[in-house]
TIPA-700865 format. One record per residue (C-alpha): x negated, y, z; residue in three letters; chain; residue number from 1. Coordinates in nm, 2 decimals, padded with zeros to 4 digits. Layout:
N
        X        Y        Z   keke   ketor   kelo
        X        Y        Z    ALA       A    NUM
...
END
This chain:
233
        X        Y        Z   keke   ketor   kelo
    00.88   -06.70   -09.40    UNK       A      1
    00.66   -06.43   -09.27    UNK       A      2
    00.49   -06.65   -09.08    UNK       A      3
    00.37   -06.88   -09.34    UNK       A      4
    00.25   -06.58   -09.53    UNK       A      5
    00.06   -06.47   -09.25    UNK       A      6
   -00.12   -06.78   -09.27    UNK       A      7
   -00.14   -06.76   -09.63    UNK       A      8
   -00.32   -06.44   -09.53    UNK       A      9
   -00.54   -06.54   -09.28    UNK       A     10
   -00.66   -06.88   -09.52    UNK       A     11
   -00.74   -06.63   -09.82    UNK       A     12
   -00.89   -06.39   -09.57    UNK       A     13
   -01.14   -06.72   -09.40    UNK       A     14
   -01.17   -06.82   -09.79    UNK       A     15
   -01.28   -06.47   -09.96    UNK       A     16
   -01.47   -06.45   -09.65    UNK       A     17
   -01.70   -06.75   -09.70    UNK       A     18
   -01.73   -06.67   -10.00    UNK       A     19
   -01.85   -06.32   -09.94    UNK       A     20
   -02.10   -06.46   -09.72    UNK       A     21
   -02.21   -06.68   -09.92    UNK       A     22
   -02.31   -06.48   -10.20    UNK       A     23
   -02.47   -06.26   -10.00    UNK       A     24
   -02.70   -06.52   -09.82    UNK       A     25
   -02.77   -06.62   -10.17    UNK       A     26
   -02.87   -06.30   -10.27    UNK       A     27
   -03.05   -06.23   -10.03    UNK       A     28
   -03.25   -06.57   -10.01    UNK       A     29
   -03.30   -06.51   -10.40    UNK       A     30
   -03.45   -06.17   -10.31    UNK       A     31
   -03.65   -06.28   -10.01    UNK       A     32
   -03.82   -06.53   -10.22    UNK       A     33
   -03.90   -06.30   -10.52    UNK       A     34
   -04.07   -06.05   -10.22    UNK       A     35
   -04.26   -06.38   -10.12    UNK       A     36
   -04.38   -06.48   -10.50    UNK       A     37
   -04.45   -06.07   -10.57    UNK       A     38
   -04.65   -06.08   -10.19    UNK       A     39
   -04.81   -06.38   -10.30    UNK       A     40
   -04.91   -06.25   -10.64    UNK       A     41
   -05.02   -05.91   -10.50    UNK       A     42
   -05.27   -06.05   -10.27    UNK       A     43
   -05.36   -06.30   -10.55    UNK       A     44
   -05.48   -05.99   -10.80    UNK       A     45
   -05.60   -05.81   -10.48    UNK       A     46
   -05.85   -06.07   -10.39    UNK       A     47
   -05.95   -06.10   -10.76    UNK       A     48
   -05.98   -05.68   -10.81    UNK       A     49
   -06.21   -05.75   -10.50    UNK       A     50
   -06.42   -06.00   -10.59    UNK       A     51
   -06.48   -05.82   -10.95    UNK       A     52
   -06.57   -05.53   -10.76    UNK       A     53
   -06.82   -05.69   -10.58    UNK       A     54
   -07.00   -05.80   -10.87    UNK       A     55
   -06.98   -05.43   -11.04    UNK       A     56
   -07.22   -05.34   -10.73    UNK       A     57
   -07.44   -05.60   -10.84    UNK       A     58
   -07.46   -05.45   -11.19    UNK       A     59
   -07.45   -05.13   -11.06    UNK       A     60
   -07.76   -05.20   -10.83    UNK       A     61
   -07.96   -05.33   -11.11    UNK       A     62
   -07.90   -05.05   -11.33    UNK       A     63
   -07.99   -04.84   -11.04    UNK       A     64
   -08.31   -05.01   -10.99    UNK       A     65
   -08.37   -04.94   -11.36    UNK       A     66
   -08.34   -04.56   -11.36    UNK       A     67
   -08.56   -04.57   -11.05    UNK       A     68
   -08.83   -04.74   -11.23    UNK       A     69
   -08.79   -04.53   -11.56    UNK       A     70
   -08.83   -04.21   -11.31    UNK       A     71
   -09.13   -04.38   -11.20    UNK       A     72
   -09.25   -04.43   -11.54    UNK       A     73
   -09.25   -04.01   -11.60    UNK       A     74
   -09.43   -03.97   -11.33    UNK       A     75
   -09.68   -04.22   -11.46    UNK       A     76
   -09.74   -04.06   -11.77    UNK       A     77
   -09.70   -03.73   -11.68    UNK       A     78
   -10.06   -03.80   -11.51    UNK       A     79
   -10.19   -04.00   -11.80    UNK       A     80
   -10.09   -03.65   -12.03    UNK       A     81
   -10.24   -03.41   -11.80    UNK       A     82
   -10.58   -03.55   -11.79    UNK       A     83
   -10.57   -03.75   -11.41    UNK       A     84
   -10.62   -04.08   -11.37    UNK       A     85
   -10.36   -04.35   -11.37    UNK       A     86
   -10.39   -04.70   -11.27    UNK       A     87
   -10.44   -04.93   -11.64    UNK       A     88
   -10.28   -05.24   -11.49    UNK       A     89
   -09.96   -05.11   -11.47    UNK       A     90
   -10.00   -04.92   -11.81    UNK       A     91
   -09.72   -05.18   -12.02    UNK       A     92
   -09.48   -05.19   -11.75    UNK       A     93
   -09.46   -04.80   -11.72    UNK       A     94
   -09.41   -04.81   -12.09    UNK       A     95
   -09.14   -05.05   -12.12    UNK       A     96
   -08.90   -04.88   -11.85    UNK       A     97
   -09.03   -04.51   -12.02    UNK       A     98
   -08.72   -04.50   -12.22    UNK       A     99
   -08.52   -04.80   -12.13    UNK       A    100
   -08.17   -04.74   -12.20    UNK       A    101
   -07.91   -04.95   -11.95    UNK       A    102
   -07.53   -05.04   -12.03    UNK       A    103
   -07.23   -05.03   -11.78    UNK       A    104
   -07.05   -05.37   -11.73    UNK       A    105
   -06.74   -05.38   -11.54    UNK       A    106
   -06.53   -05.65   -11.44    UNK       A    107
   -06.20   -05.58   -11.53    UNK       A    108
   -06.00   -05.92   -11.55    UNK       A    109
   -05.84   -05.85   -11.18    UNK       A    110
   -05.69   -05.56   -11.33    UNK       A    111
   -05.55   -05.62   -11.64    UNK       A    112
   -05.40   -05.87   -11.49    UNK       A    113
   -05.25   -05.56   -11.19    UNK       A    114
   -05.17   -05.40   -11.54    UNK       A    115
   -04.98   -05.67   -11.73    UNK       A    116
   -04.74   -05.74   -11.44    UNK       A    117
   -04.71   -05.42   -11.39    UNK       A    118
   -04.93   -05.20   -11.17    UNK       A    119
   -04.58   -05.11   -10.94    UNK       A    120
   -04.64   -05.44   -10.80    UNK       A    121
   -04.90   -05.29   -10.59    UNK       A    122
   -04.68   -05.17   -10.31    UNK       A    123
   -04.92   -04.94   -10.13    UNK       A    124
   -04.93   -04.61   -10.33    UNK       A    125
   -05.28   -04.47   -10.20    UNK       A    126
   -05.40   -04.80   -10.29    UNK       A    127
   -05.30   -04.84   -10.61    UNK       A    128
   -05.39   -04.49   -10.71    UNK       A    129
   -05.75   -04.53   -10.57    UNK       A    130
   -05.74   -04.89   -10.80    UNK       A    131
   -05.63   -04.71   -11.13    UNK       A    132
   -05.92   -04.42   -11.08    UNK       A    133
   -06.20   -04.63   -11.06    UNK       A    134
   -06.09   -04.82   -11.32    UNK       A    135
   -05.90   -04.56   -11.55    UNK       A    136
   -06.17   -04.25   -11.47    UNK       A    137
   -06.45   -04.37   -11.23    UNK       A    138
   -06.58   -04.67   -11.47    UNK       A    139
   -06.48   -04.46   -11.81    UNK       A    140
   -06.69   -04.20   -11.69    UNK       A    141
   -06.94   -04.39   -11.60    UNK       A    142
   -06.96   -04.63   -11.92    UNK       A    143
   -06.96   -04.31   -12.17    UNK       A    144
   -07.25   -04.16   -11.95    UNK       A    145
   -07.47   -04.46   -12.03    UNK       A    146
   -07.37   -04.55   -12.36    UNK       A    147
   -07.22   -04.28   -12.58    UNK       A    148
   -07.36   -03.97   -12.38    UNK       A    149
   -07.67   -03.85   -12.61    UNK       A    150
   -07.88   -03.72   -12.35    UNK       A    151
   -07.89   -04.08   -12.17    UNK       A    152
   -08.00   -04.24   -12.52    UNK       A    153
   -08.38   -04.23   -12.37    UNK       A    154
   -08.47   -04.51   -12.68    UNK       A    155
   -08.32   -04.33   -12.96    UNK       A    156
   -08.43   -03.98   -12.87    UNK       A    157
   -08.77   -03.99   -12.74    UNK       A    158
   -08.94   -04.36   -12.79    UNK       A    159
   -09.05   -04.27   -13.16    UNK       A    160
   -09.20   -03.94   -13.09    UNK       A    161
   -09.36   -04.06   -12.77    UNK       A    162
   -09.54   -04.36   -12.92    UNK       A    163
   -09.63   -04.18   -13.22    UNK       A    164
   -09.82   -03.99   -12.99    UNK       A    165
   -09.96   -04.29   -12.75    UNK       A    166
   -10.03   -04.53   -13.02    UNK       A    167
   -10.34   -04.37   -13.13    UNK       A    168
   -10.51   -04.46   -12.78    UNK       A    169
   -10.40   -04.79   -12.72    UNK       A    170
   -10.69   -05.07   -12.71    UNK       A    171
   -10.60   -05.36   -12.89    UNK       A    172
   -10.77   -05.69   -12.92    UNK       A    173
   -10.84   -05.96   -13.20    UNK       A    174
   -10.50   -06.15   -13.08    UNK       A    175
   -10.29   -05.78   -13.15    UNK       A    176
   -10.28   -05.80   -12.76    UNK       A    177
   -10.28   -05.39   -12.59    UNK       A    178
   -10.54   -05.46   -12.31    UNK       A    179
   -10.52   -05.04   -12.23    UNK       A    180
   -10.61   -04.72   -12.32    UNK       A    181
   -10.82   -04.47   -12.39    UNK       A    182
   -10.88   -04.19   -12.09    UNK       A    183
   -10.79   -03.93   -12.12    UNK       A    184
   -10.56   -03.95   -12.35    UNK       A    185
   -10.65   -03.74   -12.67    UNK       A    186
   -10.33   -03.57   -12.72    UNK       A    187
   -10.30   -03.16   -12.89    UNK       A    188
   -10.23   -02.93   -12.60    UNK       A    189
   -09.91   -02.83   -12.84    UNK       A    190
   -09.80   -03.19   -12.84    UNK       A    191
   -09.89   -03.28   -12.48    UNK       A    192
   -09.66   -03.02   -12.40    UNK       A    193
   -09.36   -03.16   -12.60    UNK       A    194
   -09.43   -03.47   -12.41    UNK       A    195
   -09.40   -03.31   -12.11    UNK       A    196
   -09.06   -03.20   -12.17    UNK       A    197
   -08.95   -03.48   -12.29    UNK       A    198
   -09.05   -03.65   -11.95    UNK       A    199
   -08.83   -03.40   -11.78    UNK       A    200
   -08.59   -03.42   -11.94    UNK       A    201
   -08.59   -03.80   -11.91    UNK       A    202
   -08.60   -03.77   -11.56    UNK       A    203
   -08.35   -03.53   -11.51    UNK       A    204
   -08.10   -03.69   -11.68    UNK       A    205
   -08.19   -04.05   -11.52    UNK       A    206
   -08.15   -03.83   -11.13    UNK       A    207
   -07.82   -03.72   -11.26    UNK       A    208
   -07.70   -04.06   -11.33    UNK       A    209
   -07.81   -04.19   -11.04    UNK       A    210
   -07.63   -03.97   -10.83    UNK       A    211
   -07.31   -04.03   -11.00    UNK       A    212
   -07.40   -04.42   -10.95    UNK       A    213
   -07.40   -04.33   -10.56    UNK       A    214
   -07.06   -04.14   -10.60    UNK       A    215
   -06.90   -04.45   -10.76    UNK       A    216
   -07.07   -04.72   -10.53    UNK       A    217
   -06.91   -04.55   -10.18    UNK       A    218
   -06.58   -04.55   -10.40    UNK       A    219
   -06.59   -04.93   -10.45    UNK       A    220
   -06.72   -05.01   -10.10    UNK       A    221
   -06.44   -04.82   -09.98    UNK       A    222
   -06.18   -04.92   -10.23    UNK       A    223
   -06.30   -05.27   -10.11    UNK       A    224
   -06.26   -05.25   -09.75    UNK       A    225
   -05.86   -05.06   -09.79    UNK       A    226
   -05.82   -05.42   -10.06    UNK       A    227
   -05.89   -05.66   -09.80    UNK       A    228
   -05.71   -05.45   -09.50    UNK       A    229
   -05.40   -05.49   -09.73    UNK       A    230
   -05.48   -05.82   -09.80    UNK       A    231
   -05.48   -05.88   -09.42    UNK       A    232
   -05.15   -05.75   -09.37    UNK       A    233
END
């Protein structure tokens, strides 16, 4: 009798056993393949936060380029108000980029999909923090500079004054075209002045944004290059 409950023992043991085993392949199969789906899907949104940045340093170059040109533009008419000479041909082109205001566009599909799945699913913590300041403080920053900041509204604070100013010397022809004008410039000493501030300070503020521009571009170029290392992995 003991024997057969020995075996009874030993088949229940072999049976709960199996079972055990079982499960816990199961489990851990079901487990392996949600890492794989969440690997897959990290490197899916990693590749896409990439390639978005990539294109912000293509906006971010042009915008660049514009503040250079606008600088260039108060140094042009800085000479034109004090009385030196300034090259004509180039008279309309200075005058556009004077007070040319620029906006900041960000691609930011790559991570809001990161944030709609969750921005845990980034396993690497550095990385992910570096991911959510550009995005969360770096481009905020940045966007609120150009746009909203009232010292970097060149068009709205200093086009009307400066033109009322300029107008007066502008040569026109029969077609309404500007083919130049007038030098020197007949401005009053009081308002050439005024100008003159105005220039610096429109210059000053575009050098300030320019070096937060630098700032933010060595952020994404490195924020690029720890992406596809992970990526790699």
């Amino acid at each position: 009798m003991k024997k057969i409950k020995l075996r009874n023992w030993k088949k229940h043991g072999f049976e709960f056993l199996s079972i055990f085993i079982a499960v816990v392949s199961a489990f851990a199969l079901n487990n392996w393949n949600e890492n794989r789906r969440d690997a897959r899907s990290e490197n899916k949104i990693l590749t896409e936060i990439s390639n978005g940045l990539e294109k912000d340093l293509d906006d971010i170059k042009l915008n660049v380029g514009g503040h250079k040109t606008g600088i260039s533009a108060c140094n042009y008419f800085r000479k034109a108000f004090v009385d030196k000479n300034i090259e004509t041909d180039s008279l309309m082109y200075h005058y556009f980029n004077l007070t040319r205001d620029f906006v900041s566009i960000q691609n930011i599909a790559g991570y809001e999909t990161l944030k709609s799945k969750g921005l845990e699913l980034i396993k690497n913590d550095s990385l992910r923090l570096k991911i959510i300041s550009i995005y969360e403080y770096d481009y905020n920053t940045l966007r609120k500079l150009e746009e909203e900041y009232s010292e970097m509204q060149f068009q709205e604070n200093y086009f009307k004054e400066i033109n009322e100013e300029l107008s007066p010397n502008f040569k026109i022809d029969n077609n309404g075209n500007i083919i130049g004008i007038d030098s020197p410039i007949k401005i009053q000493e009081n308002k050439r002045n005024k100008l003159l501030l105005y220039l610096w300070k429109i210059q000053s503020n575009r050098i300030f944004i320019l070096k937060y521009y630098s700032e933010i571009e060595k952020k994404i170029k490195e924020l690029r290059e720890n992406i596809n290392n992970e990526i790699k992995r």
